[in-house]
N, C-alpha and C positions, 0 to 999 in steps of 0.2 A: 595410576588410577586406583581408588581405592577399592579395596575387596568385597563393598555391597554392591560396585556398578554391574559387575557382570549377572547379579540377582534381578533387580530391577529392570535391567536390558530383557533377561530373558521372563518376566511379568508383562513386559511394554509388547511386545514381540508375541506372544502367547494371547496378547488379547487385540492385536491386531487380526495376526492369523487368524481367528475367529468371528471378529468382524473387521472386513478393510474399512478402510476410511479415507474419505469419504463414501457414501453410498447413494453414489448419483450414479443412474444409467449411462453405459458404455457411449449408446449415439448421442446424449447431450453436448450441444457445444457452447461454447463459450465466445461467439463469433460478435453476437449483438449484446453482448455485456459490456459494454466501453468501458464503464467507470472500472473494471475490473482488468481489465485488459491495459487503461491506463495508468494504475499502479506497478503492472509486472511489466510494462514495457523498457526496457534499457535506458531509453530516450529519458523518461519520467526522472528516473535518479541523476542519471548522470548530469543533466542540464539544473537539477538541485544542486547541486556539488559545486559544478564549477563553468555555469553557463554555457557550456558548449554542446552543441546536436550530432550526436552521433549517430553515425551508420548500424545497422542491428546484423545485416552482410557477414558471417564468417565471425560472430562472435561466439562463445563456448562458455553455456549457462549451467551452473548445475543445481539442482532443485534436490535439496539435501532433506530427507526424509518426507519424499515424495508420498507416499500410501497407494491408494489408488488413482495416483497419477492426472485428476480431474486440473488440478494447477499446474503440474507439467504439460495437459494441454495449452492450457492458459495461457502459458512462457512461449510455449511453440507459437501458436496465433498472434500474440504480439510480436514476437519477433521475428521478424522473416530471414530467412535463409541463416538464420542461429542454428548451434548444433546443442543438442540441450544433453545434456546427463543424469538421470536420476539415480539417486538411492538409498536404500530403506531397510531397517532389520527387519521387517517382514514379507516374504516370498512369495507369499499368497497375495498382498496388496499389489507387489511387482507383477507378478501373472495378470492381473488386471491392469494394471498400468499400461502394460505392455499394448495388451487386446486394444486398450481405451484408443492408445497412438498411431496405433497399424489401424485400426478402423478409419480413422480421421485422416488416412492419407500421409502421415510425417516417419520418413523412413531415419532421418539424419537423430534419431536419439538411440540411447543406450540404459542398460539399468544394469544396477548390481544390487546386491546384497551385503550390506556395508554397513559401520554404525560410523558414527562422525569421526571416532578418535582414529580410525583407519582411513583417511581422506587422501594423506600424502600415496598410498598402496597403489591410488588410480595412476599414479603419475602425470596428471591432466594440470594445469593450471588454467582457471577460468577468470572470464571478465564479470561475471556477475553469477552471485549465488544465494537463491532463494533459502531459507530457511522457515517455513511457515509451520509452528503451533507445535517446535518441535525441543526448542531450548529450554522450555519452564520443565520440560520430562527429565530433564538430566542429572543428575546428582550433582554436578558444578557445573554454570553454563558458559563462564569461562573457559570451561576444560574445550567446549565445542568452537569457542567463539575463538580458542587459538589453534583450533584442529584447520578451520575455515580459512582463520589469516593464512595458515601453511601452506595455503593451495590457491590462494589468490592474486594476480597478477600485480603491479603496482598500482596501477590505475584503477584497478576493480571497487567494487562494490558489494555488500553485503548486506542481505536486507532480514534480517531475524524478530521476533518476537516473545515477548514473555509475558505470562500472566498477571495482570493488577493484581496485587491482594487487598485493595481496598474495592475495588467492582467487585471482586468475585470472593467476598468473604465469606457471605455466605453458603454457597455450596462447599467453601474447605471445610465449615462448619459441617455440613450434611457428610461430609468423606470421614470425617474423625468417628460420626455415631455409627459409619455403617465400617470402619476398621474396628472399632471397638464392639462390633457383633457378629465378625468374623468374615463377612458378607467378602472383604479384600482378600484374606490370608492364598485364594489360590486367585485362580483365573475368573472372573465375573460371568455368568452367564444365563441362562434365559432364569432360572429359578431363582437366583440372587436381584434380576431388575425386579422378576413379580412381588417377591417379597419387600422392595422399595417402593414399587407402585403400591402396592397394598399398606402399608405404613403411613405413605402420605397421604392416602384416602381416606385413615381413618382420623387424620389429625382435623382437629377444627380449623374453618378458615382465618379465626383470628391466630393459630400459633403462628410467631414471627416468621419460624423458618420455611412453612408453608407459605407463607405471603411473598417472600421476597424470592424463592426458585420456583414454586410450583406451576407450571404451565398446563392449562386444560386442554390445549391444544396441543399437546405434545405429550396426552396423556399416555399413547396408546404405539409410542413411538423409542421402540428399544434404544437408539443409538442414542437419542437425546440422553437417556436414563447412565448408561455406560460413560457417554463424555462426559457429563457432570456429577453425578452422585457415585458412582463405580468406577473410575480416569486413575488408574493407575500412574503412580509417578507425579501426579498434579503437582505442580506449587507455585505459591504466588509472589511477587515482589511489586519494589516501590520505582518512582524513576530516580533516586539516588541510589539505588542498587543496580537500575538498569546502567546510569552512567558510571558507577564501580566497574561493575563486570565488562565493559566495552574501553575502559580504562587498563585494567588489569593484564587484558587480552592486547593490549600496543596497540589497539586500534580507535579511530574518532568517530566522534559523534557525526553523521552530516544532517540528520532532519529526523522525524516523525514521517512516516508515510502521507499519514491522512492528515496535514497539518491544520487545516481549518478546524477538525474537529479538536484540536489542541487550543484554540482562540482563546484566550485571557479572559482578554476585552468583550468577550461574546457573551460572559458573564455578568455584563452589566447592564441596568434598564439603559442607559443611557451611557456610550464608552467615550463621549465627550464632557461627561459632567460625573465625573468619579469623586470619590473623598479627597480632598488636598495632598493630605498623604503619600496615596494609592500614587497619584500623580506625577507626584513629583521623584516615586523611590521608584516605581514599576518601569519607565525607561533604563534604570540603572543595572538593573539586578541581569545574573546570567540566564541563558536560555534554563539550563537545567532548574533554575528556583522560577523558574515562569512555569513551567508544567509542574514541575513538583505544585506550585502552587494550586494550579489550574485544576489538578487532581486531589488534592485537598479538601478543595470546595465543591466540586462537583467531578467525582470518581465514575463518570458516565460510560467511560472504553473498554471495554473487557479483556482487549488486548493491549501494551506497552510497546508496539508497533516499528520500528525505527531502520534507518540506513546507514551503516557508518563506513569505511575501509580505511586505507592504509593511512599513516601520517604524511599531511601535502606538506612543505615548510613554504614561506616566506609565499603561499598564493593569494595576493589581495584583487578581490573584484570589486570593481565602483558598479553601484546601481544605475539603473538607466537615468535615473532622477540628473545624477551626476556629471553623464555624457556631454563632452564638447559637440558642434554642430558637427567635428569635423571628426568629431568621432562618431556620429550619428550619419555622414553619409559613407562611412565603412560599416554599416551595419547589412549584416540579411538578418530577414525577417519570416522566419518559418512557422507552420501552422504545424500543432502535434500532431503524430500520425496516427491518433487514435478518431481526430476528427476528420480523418480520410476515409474512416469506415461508413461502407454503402447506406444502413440506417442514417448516420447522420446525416451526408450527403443528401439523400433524398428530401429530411424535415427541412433542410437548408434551404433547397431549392424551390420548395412549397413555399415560403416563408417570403425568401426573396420576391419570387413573380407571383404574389398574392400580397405583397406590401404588409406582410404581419413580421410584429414581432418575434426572433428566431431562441426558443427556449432552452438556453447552451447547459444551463443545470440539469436539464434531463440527459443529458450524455455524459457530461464529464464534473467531477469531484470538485467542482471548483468553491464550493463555499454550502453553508448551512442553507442561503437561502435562494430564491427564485431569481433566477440571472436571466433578464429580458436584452437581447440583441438589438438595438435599433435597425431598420430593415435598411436604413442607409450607410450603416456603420458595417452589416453583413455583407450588401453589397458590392463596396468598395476593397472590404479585404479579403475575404476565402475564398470567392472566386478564382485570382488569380495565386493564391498562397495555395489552392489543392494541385493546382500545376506545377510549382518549385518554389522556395525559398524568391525573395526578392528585397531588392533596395528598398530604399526608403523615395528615392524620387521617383520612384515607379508608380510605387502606391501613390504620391502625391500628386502626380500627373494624371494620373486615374480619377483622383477625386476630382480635379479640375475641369476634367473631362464630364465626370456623372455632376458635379453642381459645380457648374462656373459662377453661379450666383448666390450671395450671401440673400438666404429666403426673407429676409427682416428688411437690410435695407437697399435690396436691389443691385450691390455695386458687384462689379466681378472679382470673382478669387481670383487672390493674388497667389504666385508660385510660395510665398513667405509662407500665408495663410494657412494653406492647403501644404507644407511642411509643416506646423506649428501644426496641426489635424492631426494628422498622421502619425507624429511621434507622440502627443500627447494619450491618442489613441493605442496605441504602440505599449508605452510605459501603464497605462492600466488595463490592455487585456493580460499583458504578461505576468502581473501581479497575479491572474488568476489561474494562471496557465495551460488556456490552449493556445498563446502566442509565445513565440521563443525566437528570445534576440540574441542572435551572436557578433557579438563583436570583433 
């Protein structure tokens, strides 16, 4: 470890202690968050990974540089009967964390005081470990991202984070004027933000740097002011640094978190009628120059977001597209369990026995834009997928049942038909993923 880490540790650690972070109130929960809940859920990654649903039962999370523990709730709510671990070089964040968990009823976690390069010390090895908004602070994130692999089971997964330096250029810009006026040299505090509030108040609203951080709505909001203009340890990278550093560390790439907001193609008026070119070379090219790309043209993510774990060798999965029929009647067909939560549940069932359209983007992450359920496509599947996993000739005997008749020309569905429904239906909700197919 080089000999500025232990400096910068205790800068990171000294302006925690002084303000935790997060600063959301203790009884806030994070119960009716879904889309938040369906990123920290175990399920979410692993069925990324390697199409399979797992149990969340007795699995062992650790939530590495937890703070104030608001997302160590988070982890605990998504996963049921997980046993979660946090830990953080700030003590004062953990004393809150603590409070946050024991309020909320979850007795099965634990916390310490630990920085990442001390991870093997726990002697714990976990199936899944969160690492949120804590790798860009490190002086190599490598150094964290091999501290992580040493504590990670084979099958685990790791879900870390790092700064854009092209989103967030300029506030590094805004961190250089206020090091270079001393504002950094100790710990930031209430007179260092006012003297930053006050600066950029007195800037016109045409100077660039005003235009592109200044928030009036956040005028009056110290934490804002600390994590961006005052963020000790900040820095930023590209995604061929983030694919280095995940490389470096022996470990693979599996996804982007928030994949949709990674879309290419989302960049174009029209992602059927692209330049010849674009065309013919963007099927070709690797994941990593599609987002490198992607962020090039429009650097919209503030965070570099991603999943990776250990090396799988020789695991090929065929898409559903792919499936024989006979591989398609070994299939279960399970709904995420994030769309088991009572808020959705309830719009569900409005939706259904009101014959409306059922609004699946209001719950879950599934794409940029407005995702309307047809109320007979709702009908036939979540009903009986929030009671367990099922066949494919289940759901299609179901459908048979709710339309025996083709509404156009009268004739009865055929058992064929109403299989060719269902997996078609099957193969594109899963694309978006509140449906998950295991084979």
């Amino acid at each position: 470890m080089e000999t500025k880490t232990p400096q910068i540790y205790d800068k990171i650690r000294e302006q925690f202690d002084t303000g935790p972070y997060p600063r959301i109130p203790i009884e806030t929960s994070p119960k009716e968050q879904i889309i938040n809940l369906y990123y920290h859920n175990l399920v979410t990654a692993y069925y990324r990974r390697n199409k399979q649903v797992i149990s969340t039962q007795g699995r062992i999370i650790l939530d590495a540089g937890c703070g104030s523990g608001f997302t160590t709730l988070t982890l605990a709510e998504a996963n049921p009967g997980a046993k979660i671990v946090g830990i953080d070089l700030s003590s004062k964040s953990l004393e809150l964390a603590q409070k946050r968990l024991e309020y909320h009823g979850f007795d099965n976690v634990e916390f310490h005081v630990l920085s990442l390069e001390d991870l093997p010390k726990l002697e714990i090895k976990f199936d899944y470990i969160n690492c949120d908004e804590v790798l860009y602070l490190l002086p190599d994130p490598v150094a964290g991202l091999k501290a992580m692999k040493a504590v990670l089971k084979p099958a685990g997964i790791i879900r870390a984070n790092l700064h854009s330096s092209l989103q967030r250029v300029f506030y590094f810009r805004a961190q250089l004027i206020f090091k270079m006026m001393g504002l950094m040299d100790e710990n930031p505090g209430e007179i260092e933000v006012d003297i930053v509030r006050e600066i950029f108040k007195s800037l016109k609203d045409g100077v660039q740097l005003k235009q592109k951080t200044w928030n009036s709505e956040k005028e009056n909001d110290d934490q804002y002011f600390m994590m961006n203009y005052l963020f000790q340890g900040d820095k930023g990278y590209t995604i061929p640094e983030m694919f280095a550093a995940i490389a470096d560390a022996n470990l693979e790439f599996i996804s982007m978190t928030q994949l949709k907001q990674w879309d290419l193609m989302s960049l174009f008026k029209d992602p059927k009628d692209i330049p010849t070119f674009l065309a013919y070379s963007l099927p070709e090219i690797s994941i990593e120059d599609k987002l490198n790309l992607f962020e090039l043209f429009n650097p919209k993510n503030r965070l570099l977001d991603f999943w990776c774990g250990n090396k799988e060798e020789n695991q090929t999965i065929k898409p559903p597209q792919e499936w024989t029929i006979d591989d398609w009647k070994k299939v279960k067909i399970h709904l995420h369990p994030q769309m088991k939560a009572s808020v959705v549940v309830e719009e569900l069932f409005e939706c259904i026995n009101q014959y409306l359209y059922f609004p699946i983007d209001k719950h879950l992450p599934l794409t940029q834009e407005q995702i309307l359920i047809k109320n007979n496509v709702a009908a036939c599947l979540y009903p009986p997928l929030l009671e367990s996993p099922k066949p494919i000739d289940f759901l299609a005997k179901r459908w048979q049942r709710l339309y025996p008749e083709n509404p156009i020309t009268g004739e009865a569905t055929t058992e064929e038909q109403a299989f060719k429904i269902i997996r078609d239906l099957a193969i594109g909700r899963e694309a978006f993923g509140e449906i998950l197919l295991e084979l």
